[in-house]
C-alpha positions in Angstrom: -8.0 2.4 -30.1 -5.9 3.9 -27.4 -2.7 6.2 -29.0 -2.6 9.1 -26.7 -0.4 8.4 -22.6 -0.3 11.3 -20.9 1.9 12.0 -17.9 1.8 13.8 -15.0 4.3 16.2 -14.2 5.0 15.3 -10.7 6.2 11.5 -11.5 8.8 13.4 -14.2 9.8 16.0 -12.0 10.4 13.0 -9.1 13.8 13.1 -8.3 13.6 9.8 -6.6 13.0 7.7 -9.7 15.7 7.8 -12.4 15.0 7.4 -16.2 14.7 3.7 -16.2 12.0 3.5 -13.5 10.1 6.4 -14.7 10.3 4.1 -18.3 8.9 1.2 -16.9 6.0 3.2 -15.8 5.6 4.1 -19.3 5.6 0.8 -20.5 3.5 -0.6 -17.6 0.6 2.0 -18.4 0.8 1.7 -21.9 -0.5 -2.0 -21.6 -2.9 -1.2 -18.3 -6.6 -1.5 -19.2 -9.3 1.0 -18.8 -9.0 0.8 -14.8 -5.4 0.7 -14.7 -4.9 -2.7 -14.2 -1.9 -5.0 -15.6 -1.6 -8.6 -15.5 1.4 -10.1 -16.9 3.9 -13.5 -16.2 8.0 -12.4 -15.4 8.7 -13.3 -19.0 5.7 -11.0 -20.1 7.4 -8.5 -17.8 10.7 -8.7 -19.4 8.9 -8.1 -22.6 6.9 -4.8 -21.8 9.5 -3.7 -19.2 12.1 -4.2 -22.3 14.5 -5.7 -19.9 16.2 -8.9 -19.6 16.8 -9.1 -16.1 13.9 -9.9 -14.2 15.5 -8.7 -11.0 16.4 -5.1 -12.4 12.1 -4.9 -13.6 11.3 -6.2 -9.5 13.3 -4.1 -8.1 11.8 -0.8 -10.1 9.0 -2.1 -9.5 9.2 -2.0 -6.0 10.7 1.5 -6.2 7.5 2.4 -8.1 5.4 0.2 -5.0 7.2 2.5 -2.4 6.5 5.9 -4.0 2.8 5.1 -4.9 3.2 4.8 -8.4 1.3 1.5 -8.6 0.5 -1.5 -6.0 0.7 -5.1 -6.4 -2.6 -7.2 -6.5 -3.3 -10.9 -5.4 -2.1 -13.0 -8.8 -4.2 -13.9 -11.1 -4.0 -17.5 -12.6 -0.4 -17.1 -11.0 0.3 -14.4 -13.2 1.5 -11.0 -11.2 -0.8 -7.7 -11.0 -0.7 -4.3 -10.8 -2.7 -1.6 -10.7 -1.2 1.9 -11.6 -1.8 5.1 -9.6 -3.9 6.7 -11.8 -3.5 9.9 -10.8 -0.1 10.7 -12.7 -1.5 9.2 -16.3 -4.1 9.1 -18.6 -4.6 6.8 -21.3 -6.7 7.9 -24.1 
């Protein structure tokens, strides 16, 4: 069982992303699976992103997509997917 998310330090000392962003990345890679990858619907989105606003989650999600913190794959069974920068976390 995965219970250990490490961080880099570089994506918490980014000045470009505020809390909420950096939070979603937490709660993106907390339900990525071994290679990083996350496949999830909007309303799954609004769940893990723990956000009602589907807009707010796309558009720090795109702020993520623009700083290299994760880039979008072709859908799967129309759902949206991501796959997480691995280089600033580890899941263990």
């Amino acid at each position: 069982m995965d219970n250990h998310l490490m961080l880099d330090l570089d994506i918490i000392k980014d000045e470009r992303l505020n809390a909420s962003t950096l939070a979603l990345f937490i709660y993106l890679a907390k339900e990525t699976d071994k290679n990083g990858i996350l496949v999830a619907s909007g309303e799954e989105l609004k769940v893990i992103g723990r956000n009602k606003d589907l807009q707010t989650l796309l558009s720090r999600i795109n702020t993520l997509e623009e700083y290299g913190y994760l880039e979008r794959l072709d859908k799967v069974n129309r759902k949206s997917c991501y796959k997480l920068n691995r280089n600033f976390y580890y899941k263990g």
